[in-house]
PyMOL Python script that loads the backbone (N, CA, C, O; Angstrom):
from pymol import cmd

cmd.read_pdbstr("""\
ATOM      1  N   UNK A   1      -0.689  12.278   1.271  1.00  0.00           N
ATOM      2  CA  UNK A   1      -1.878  13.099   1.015  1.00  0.00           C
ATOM      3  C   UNK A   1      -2.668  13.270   2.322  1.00  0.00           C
ATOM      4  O   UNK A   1      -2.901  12.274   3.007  1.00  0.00           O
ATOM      5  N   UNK A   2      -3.095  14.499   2.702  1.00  0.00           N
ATOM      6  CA  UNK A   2      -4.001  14.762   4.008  1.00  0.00           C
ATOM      7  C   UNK A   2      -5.024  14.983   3.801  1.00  0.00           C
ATOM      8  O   UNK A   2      -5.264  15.815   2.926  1.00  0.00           O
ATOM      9  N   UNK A   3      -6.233  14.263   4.594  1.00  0.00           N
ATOM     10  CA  UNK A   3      -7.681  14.218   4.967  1.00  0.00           C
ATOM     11  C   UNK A   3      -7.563  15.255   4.621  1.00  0.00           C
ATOM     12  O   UNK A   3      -6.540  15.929   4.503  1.00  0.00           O
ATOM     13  N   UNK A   4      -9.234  15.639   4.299  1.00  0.00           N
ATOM     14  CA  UNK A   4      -9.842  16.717   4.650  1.00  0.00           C
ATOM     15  C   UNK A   4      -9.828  17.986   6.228  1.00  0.00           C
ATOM     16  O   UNK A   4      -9.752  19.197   6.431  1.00  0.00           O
ATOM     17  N   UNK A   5      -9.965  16.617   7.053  1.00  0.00           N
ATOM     18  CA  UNK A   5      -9.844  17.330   8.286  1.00  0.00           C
ATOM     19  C   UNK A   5      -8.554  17.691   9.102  1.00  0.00           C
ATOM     20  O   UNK A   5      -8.382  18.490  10.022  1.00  0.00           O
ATOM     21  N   UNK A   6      -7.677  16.803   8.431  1.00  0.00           N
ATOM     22  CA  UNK A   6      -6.147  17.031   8.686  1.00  0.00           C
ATOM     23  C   UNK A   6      -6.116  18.568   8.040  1.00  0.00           C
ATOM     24  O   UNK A   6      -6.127  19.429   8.920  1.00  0.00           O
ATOM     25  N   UNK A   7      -6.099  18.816   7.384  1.00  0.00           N
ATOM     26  CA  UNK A   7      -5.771  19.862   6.514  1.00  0.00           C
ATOM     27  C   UNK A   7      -6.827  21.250   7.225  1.00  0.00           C
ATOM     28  O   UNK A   7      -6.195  22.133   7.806  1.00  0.00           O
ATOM     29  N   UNK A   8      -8.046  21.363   7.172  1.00  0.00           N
ATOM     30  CA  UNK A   8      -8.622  21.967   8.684  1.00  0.00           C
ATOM     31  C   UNK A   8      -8.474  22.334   9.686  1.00  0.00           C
ATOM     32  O   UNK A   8      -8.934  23.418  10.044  1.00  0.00           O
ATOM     33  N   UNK A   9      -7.804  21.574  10.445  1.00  0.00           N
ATOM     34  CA  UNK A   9      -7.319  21.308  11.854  1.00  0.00           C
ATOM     35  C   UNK A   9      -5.759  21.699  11.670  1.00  0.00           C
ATOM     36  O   UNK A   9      -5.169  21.843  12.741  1.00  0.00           O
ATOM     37  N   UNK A  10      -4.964  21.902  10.464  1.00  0.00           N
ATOM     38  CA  UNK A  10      -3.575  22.565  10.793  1.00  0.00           C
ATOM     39  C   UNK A  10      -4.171  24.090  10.561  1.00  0.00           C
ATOM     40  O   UNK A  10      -3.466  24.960  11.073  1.00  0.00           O
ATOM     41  N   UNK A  11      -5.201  24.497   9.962  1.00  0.00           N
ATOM     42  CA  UNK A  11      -5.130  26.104  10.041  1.00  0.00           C
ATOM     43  C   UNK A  11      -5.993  26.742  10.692  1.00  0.00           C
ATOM     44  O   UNK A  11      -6.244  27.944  10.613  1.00  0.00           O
ATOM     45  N   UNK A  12      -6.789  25.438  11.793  1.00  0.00           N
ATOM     46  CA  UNK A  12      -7.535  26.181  12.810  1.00  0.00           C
ATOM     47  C   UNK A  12      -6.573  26.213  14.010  1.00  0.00           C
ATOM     48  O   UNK A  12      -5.635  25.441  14.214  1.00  0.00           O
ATOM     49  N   UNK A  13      -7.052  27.439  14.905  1.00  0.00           N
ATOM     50  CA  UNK A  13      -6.672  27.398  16.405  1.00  0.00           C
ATOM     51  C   UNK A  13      -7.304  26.698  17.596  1.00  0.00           C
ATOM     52  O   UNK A  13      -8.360  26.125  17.327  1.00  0.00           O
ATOM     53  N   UNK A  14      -6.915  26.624  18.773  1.00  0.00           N
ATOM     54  CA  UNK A  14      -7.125  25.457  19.607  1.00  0.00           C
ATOM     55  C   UNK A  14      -9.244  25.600  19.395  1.00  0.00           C
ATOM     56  O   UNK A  14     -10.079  24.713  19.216  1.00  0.00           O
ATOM     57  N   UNK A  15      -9.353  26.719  19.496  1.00  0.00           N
ATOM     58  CA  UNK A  15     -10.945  27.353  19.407  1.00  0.00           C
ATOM     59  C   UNK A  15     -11.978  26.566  18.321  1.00  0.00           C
ATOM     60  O   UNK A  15     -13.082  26.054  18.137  1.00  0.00           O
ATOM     61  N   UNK A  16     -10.847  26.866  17.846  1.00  0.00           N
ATOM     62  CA  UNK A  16     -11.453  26.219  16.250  1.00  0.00           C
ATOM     63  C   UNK A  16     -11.142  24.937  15.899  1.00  0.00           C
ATOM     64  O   UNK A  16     -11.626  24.182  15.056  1.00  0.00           O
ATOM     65  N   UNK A  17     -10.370  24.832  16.584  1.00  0.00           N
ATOM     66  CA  UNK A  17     -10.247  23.085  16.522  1.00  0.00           C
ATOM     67  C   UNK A  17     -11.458  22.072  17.169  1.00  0.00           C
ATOM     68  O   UNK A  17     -11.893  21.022  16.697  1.00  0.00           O
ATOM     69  N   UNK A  18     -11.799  22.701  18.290  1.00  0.00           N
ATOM     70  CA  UNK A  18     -13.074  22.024  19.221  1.00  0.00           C
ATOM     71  C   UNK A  18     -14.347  22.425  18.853  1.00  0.00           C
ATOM     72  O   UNK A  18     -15.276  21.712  19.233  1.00  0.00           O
ATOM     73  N   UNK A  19     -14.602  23.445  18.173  1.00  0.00           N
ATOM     74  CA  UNK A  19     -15.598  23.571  17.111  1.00  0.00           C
ATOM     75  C   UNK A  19     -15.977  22.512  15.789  1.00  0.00           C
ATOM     76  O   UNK A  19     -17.027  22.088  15.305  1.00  0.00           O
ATOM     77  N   UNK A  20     -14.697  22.361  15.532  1.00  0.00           N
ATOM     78  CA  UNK A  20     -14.596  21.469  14.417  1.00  0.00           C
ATOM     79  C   UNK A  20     -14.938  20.439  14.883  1.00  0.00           C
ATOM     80  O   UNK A  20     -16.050  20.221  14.400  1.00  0.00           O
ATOM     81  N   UNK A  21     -14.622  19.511  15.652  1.00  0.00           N
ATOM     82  CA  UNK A  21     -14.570  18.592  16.706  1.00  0.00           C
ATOM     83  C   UNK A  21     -15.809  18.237  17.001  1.00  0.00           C
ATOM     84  O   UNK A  21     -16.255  17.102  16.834  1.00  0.00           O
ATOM     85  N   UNK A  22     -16.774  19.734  17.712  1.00  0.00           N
ATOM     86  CA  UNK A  22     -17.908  18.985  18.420  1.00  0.00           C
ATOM     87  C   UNK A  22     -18.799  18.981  16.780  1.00  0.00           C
ATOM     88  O   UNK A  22     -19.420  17.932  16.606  1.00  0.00           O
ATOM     89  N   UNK A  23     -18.923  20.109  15.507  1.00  0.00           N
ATOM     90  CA  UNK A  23     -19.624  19.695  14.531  1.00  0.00           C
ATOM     91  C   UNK A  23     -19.147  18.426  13.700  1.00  0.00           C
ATOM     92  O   UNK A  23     -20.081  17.661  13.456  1.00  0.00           O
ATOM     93  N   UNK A  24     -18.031  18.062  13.256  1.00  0.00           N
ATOM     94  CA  UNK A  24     -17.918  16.711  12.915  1.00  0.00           C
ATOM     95  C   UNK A  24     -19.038  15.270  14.025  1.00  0.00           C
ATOM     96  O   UNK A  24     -19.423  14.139  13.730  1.00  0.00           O
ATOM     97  N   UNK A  25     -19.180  16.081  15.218  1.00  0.00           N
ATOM     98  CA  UNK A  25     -19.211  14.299  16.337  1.00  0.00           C
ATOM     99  C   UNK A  25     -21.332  14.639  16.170  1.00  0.00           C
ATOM    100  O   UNK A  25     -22.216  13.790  16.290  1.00  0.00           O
ATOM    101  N   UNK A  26     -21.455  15.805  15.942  1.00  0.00           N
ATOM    102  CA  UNK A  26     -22.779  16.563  15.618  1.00  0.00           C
ATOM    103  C   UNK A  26     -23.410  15.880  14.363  1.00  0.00           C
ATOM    104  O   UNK A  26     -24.570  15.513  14.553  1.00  0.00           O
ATOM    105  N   UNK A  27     -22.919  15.637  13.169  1.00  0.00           N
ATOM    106  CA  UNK A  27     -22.703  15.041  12.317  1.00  0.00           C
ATOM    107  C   UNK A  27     -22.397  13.812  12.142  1.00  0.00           C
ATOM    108  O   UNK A  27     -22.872  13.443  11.068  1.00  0.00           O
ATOM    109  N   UNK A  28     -21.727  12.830  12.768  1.00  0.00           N
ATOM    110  CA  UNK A  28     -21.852  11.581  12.650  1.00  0.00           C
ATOM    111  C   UNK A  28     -22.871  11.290  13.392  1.00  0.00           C
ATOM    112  O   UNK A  28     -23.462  10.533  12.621  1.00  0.00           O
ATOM    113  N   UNK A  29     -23.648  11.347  14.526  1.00  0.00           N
ATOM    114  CA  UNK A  29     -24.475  11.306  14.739  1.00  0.00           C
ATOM    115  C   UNK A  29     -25.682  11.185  14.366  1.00  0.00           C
ATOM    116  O   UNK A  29     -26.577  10.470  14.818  1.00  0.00           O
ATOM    117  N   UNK A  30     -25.673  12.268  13.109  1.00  0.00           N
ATOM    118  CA  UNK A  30     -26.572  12.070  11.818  1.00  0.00           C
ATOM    119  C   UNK A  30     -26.536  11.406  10.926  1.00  0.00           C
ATOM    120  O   UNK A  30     -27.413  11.296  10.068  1.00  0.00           O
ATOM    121  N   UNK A  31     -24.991  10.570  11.008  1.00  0.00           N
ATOM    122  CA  UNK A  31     -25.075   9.715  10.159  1.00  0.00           C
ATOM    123  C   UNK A  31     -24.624  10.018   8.681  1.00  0.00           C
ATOM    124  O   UNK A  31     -24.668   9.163   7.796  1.00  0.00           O
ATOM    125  N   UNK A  32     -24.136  11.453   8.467  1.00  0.00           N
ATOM    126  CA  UNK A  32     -23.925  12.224   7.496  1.00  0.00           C
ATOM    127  C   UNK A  32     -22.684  12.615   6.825  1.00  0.00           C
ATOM    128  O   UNK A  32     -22.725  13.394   5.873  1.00  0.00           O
ATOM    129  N   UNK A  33     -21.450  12.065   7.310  1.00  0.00           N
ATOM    130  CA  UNK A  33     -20.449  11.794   7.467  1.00  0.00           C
ATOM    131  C   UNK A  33     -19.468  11.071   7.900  1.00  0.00           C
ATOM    132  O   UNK A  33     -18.252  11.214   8.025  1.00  0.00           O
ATOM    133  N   UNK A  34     -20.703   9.772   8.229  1.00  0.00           N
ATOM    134  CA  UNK A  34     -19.789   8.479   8.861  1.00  0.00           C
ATOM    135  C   UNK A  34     -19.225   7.904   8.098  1.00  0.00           C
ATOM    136  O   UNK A  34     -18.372   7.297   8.746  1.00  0.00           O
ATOM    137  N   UNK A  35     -19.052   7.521   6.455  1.00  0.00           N
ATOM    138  CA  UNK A  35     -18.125   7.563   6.127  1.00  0.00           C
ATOM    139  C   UNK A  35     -16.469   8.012   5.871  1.00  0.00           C
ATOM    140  O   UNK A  35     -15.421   7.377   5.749  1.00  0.00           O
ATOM    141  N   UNK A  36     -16.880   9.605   5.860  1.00  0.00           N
ATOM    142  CA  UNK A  36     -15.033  10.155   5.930  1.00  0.00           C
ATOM    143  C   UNK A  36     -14.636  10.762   7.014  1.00  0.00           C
ATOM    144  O   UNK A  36     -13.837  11.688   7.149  1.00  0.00           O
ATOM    145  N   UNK A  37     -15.623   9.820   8.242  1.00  0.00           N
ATOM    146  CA  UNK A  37     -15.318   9.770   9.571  1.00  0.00           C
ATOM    147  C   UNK A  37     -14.383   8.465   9.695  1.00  0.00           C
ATOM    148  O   UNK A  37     -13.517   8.453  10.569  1.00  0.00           O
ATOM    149  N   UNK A  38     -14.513   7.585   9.005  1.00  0.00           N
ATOM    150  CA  UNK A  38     -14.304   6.143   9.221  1.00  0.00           C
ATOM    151  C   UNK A  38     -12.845   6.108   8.712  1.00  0.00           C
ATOM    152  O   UNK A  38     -11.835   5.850   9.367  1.00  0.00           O
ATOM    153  N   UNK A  39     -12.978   6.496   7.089  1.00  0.00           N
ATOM    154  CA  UNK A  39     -11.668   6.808   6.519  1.00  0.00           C
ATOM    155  C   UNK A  39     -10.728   7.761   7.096  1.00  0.00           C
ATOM    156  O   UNK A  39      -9.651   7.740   6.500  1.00  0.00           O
ATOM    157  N   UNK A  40     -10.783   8.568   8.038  1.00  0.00           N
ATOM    158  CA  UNK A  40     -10.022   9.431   8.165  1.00  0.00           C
ATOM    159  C   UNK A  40      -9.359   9.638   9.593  1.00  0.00           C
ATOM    160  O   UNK A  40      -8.380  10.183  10.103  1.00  0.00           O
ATOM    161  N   UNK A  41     -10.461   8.889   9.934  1.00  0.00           N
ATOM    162  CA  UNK A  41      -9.939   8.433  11.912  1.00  0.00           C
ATOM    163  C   UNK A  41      -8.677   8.242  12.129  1.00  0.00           C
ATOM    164  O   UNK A  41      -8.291   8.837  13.136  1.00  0.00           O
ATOM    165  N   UNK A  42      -7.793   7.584  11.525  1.00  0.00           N
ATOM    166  CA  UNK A  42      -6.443   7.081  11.988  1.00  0.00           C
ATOM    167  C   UNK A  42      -5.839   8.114  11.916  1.00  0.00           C
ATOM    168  O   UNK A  42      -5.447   8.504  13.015  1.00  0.00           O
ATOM    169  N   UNK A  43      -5.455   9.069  10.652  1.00  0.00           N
ATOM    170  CA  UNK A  43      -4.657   9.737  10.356  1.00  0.00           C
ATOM    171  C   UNK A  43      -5.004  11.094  10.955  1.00  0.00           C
ATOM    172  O   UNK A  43      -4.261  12.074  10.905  1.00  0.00           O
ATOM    173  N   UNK A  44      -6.024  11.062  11.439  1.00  0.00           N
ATOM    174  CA  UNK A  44      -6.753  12.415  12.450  1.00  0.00           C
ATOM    175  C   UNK A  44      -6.641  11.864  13.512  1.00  0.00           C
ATOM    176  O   UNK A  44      -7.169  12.642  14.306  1.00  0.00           O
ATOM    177  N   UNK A  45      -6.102  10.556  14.335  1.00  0.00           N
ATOM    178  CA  UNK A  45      -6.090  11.092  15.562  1.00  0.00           C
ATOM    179  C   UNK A  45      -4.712  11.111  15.832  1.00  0.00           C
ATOM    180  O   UNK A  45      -4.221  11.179  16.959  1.00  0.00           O
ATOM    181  N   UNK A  46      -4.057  11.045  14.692  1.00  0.00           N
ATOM    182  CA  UNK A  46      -2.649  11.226  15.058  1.00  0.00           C
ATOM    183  C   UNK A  46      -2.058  12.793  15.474  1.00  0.00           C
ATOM    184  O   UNK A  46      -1.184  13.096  16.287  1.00  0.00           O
ATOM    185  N   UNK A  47      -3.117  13.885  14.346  1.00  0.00           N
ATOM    186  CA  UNK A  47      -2.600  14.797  14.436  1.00  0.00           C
ATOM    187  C   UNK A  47      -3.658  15.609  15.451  1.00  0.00           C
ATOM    188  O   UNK A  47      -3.909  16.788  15.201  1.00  0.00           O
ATOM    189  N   UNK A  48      -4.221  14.999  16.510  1.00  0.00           N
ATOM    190  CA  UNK A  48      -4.777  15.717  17.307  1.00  0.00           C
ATOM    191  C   UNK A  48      -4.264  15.476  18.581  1.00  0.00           C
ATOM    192  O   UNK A  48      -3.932  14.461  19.193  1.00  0.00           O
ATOM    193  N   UNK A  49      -4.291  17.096  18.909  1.00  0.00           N
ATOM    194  CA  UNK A  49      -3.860  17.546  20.234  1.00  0.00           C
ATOM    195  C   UNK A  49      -4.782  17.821  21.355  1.00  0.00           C
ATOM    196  O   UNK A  49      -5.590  18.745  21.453  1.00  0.00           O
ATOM    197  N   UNK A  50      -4.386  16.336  22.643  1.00  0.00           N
ATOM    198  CA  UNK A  50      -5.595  16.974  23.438  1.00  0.00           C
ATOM    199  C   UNK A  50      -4.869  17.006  24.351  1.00  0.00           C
ATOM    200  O   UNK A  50      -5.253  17.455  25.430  1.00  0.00           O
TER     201      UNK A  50
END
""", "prot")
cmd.dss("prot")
cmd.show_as("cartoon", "prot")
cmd.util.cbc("prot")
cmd.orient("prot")
């Protein structure tokens, strides 16, 4: 089964991938998603391309 953001990040482009990227890091910041930041870290940084 794939994250949320796994699933995001296969049908964005590189553009949209770093968008995604800087509002997710925009957002934990706030504290507003540090949970299925936490859960989802491993399996998202597998499928990220830097």
């Amino acid at each position: 089964m794939k994250c949320l953001k796994e699933i995001l990040i296969d049908s964005l482009d590189e553009a949209g991938q770093k968008n995604l990227d800087n509002f997710l890091k925009e957002r934990v910041k706030k504290r507003e998603v540090k949970i299925l930041v936490k859960k989802s870290s491993d399996g998202f940084r597998k499928t990220k391309r830097d």
